[in-house]
C-alpha positions in Angstrom: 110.1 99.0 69.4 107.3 101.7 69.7 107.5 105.1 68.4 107.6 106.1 72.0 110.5 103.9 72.8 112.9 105.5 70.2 111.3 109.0 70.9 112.2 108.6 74.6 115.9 107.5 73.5 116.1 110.5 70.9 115.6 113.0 73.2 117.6 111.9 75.9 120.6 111.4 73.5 119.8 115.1 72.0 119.1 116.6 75.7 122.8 115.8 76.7 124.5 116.8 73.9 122.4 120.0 73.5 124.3 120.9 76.9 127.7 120.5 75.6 127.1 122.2 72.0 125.1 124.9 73.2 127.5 125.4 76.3 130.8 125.8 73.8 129.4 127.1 70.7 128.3 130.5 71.6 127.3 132.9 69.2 124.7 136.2 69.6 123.6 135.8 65.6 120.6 133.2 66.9 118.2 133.0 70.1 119.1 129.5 72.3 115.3 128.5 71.0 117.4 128.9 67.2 120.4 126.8 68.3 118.0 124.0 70.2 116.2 123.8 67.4 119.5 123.9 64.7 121.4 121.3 66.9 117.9 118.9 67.3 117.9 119.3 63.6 121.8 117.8 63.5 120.7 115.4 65.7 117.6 114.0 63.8 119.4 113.9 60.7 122.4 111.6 62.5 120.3 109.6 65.5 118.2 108.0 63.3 120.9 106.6 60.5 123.0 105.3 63.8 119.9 103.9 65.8 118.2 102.0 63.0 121.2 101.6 60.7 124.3 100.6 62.3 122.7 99.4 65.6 120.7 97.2 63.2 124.0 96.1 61.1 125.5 92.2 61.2 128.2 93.8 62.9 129.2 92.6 66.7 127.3 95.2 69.2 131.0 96.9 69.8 131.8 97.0 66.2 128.3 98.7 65.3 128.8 101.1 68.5 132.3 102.2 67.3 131.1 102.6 63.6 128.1 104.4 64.8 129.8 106.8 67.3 132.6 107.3 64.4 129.8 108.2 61.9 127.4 110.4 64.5 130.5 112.2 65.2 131.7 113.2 61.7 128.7 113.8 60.6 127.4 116.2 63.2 131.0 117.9 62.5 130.4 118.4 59.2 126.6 119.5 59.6 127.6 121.7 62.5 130.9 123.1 60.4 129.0 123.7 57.2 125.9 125.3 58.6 126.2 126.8 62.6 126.1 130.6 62.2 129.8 131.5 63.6 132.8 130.4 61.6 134.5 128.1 64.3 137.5 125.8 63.5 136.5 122.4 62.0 138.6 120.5 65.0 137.0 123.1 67.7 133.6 121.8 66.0 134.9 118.3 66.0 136.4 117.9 69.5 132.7 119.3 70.3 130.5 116.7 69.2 133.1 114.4 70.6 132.7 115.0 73.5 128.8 115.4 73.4 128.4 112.3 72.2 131.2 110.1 74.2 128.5 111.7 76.9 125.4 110.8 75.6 126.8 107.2 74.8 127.9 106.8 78.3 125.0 108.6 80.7 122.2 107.7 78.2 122.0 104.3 79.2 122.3 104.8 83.0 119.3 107.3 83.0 117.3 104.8 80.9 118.6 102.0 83.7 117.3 104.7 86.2 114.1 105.6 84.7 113.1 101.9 84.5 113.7 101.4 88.0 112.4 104.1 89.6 109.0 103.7 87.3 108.8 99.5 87.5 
C-alpha cells in the first residue's frame, strides 16, 4: 500500500469523526483550528495502531474489526478524557467517539467504493 493509500484512508476516517466530536464537544477555551488539530492528533495516535496492527493481526477480518473498533474507541476516550480542554463525563466522552467511529467504520468504505467509481 502507498503512503498515499493509507493517507487518503486517514483522513477520510478523521474527516467524519471530526464532525461528530467537534459537533458535541463544545468548548470556547480553544479556536475549531485547536480542536481539528487536538482531535487529528487523537486520531493519529489511534488510526495507525488499528490500521497496521490489528487489521494486520492473524485474527478473522470481523474479529480484527471488532478488536480494533473496541480499542480505537477506548483509546480515543481515554486521550479525549485525559486531555480535551472541558471537564466532560468519561461516558459523555465515550458515547462520543462511539458513535464517531461506528460512523467512520460504516460510511468510510462506501465513499472509498464511490470515489473509485466515479474516478475509474
Amino acid at each position: 500500500m502507498s503512503f498515499f493509500t493509507y493517507l487518503y484512508i486517514y483522513l477520510q476516517s478523521n474527516g467524519l469523526e471530526l464532525f461528530f466530536y467537534i459537533l458535541f464537544l463544545k468548548t470556547k477555551k480553544i479556536s475549531i483550528i485547536q480542536k481539528i488539530i487536538f482531535f487529528s492528533i487523537c486520531n493519529a495516535i489511534t488510526h495507525p495502531i488499528v490500521f497496521f496492527g490489528f487489521m494486520a493481526s492473524p485474527l478473522t477480518v470481523l474479529q480484527s474489526i471488532l478488536w480494533a473498533e473496541f480499542f480505537a474507541i477506548l483509546a480515543e476516550t481515554l486521550l479525549i478524557y485525559s486531555f480535551y480542554p472541558q471537564r466532560c463525563s468519561f461516558l459523555k466522552v465515550l458515547l462520543i467517539s462511539s458513535l464517531a467511529n461506528f460512523v467512520s467504520w460504516q460510511i468510510a468504505p462506501i465513499f472509498t467504493a464511490l470515489l473509485v467509481r466515479i474516478l475509474f
